[in-house]
C-alpha positions in Angstrom: 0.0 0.0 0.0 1.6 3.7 -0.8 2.1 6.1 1.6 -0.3 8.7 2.1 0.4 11.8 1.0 -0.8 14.9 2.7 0.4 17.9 2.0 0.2 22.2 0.8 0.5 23.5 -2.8 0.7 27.1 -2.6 -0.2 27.8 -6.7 0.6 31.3 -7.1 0.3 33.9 -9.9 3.4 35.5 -10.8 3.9 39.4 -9.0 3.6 42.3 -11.2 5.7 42.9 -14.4 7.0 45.8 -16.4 4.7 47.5 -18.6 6.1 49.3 -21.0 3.4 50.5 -22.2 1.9 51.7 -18.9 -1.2 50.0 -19.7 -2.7 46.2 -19.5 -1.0 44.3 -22.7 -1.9 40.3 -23.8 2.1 39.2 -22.6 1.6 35.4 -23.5 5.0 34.3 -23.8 6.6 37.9 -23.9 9.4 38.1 -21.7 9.5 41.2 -19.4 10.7 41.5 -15.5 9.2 42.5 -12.5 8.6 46.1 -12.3 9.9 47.6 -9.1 6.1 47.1 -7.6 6.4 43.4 -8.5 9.8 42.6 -6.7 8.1 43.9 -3.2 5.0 42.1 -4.0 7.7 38.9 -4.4 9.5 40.1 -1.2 6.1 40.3 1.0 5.1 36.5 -0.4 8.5 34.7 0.6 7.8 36.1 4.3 4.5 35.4 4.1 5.4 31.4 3.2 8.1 31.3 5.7 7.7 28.5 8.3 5.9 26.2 5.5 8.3 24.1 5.2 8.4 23.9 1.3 10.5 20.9 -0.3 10.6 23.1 -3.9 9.8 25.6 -5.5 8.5 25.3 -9.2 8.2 27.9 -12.0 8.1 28.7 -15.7 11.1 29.8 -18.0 9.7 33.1 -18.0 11.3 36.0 -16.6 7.9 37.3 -14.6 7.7 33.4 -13.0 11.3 32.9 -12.6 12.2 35.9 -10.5 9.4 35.4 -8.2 10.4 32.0 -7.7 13.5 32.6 -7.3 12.8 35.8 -4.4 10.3 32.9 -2.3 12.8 30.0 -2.8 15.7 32.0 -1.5 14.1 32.4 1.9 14.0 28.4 2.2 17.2 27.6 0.8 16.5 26.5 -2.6 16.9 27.4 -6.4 13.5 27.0 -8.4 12.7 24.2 -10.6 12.1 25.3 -13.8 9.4 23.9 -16.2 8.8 24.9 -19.8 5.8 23.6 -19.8 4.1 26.0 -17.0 5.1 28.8 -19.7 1.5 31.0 -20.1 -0.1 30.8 -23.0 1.0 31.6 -26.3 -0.6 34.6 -28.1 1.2 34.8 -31.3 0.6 38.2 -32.7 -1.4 39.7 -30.1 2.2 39.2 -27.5 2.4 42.7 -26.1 -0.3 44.5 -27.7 -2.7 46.2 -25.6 -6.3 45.3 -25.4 -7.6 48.2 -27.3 -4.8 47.6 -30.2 -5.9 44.0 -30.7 -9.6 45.0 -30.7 -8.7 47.8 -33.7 -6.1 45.6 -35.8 -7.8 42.2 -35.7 -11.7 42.8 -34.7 -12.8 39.6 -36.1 -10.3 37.6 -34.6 -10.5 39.0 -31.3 -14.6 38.5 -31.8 -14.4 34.8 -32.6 -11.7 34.3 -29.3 -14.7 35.9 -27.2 -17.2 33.1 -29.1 -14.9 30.2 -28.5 -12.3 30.7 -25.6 -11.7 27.4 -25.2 -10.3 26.1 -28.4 -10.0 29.5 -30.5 -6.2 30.4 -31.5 -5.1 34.1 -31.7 -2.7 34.2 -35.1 0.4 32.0 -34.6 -1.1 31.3 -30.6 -2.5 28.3 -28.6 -5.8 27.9 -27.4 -6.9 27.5 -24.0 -7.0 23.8 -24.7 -3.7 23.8 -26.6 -2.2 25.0 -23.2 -4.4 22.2 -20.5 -2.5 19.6 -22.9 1.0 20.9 -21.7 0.1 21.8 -18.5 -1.7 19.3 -16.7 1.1 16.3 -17.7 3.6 18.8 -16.2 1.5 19.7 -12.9 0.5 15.3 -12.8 4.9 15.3 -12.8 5.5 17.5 -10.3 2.5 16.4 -7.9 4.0 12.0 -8.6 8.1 13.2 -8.2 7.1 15.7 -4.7 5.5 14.3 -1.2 5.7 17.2 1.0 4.4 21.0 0.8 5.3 22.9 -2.7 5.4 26.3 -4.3 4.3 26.6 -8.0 4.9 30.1 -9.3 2.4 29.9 -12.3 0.9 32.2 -14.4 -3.3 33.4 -15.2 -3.8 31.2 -17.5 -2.0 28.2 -16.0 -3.3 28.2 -12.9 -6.7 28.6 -14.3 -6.3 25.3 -16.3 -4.6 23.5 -13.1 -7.5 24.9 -11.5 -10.7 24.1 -13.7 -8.9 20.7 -13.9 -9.4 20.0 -9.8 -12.8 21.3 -9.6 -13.7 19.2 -12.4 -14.8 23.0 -14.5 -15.0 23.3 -18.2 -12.8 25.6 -19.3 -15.2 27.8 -20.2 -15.9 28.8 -17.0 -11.6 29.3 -16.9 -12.3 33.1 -15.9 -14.2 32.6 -13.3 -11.3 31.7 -11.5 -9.7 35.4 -9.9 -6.0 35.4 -10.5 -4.6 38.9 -9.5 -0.6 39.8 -9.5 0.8 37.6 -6.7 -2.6 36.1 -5.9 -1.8 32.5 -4.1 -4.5 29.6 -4.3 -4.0 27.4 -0.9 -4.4 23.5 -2.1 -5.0 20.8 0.6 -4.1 17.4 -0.4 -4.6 14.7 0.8 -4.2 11.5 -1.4 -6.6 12.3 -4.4 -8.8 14.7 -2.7 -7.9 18.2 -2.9 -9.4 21.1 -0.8 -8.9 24.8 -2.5 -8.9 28.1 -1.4 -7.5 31.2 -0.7 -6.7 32.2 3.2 -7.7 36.0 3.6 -8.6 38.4 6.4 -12.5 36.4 6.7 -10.3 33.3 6.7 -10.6 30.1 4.7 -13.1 29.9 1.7 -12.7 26.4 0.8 -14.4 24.4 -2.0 -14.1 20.8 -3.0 -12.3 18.8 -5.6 -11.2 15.3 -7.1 -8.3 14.4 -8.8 -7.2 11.3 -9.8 -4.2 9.9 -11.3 
């Protein structure tokens, strides 16, 4: 019989990045770091996760995940593991465009994406199911090879797939799920069952979900 496993995955949306454009942009798999905001956001969550006793710390190639990573893991004594496949989503064309300039230079496409969020690709990008195929193996991985509590440093869309996938959500429902800068999702496993929420100031809002391997 295997060992249970109980445990803490603290999934947690990278902290702010540079904007260059001083407005909200589609990044996808643009590349910028934290701005000066997002390194203190970064600073306040490795104190904040001090004392749990965290066996790793996981993260994308991407600057955004990999610095944040890298400001929590320090505080335990560890370099981050790196995964290319938590990467966010790829946009294609739309990478670093704001809102307002895809909406003007590709109105149709940006109509259809609305229509069809799950499966829709932006020119030259991935859908929303394109990126639960990459995902989910990676976050199976690194739930099989880890026994004690973990750190995932994720991004919106990533987490909102790992998510959608525990409550047993369609993807549709993907942003449903809130995901500020920084924003950490608390995950109590135990075995197959996993209990998820978000500790706040009203304390734990906790719902219910299965997954099985």
């Amino acid at each position: 019989m295997s060992k249970m496993k109980k445990r803490m995955i603290y999934l947690i949306r990278h902290t702010e990045p540079l904007r260059e454009k001083g407005e909200k942009v589609f990044l996808g798999q643009s590349n910028p770091p934290l701005s000066t905001a997002g390194i203190r956001q970064a600073e306040s969550l490795a104190l904040a996760l001090c004392g749990r006793e965290l066996e790793a710390v996981y993260c994308s190639d991407l600057r955004r995940s990999r610095q944040t990573a890298s400001i929590i893991a320090i505080k335990h004594g560890w370099i981050p593991k790196v995964c290319t496949a938590l990467r966010e989503i790829r946009l294609g064309e739309w990478e670093g465009l704001t809102f307002a300039e895809v909406q003007d230079r590709y109105p149709r496409e940006f109509r259809e994406r609305g229509e069809n969020i799950v499966t829709y690709r932006p020119p030259g990008g991935e859908s929303f199911a394109d990126l639960a195929q990459r995902v989910l193996p990676a976050f199976k991985r690194i739930i099989a090879e880890t026994g004690r509590n973990i750190a995932i440093v994720g991004h919106a869309g990533v987490n909102r797939v790992i998510l959608c996938h525990l409550l047993r959500l369609d993807l549709e429902r993907l942003f449903s799920i809130r995901q500020e800068y920084g924003h950490v999702t608390v995950i109590q496993q135990s075995n197959n069952l996993f209990r998820i929420g978000r500790i706040g100031p009203e304390g734990e809002d906790l719902l219910t979900g299965e997954y099985v391997h």
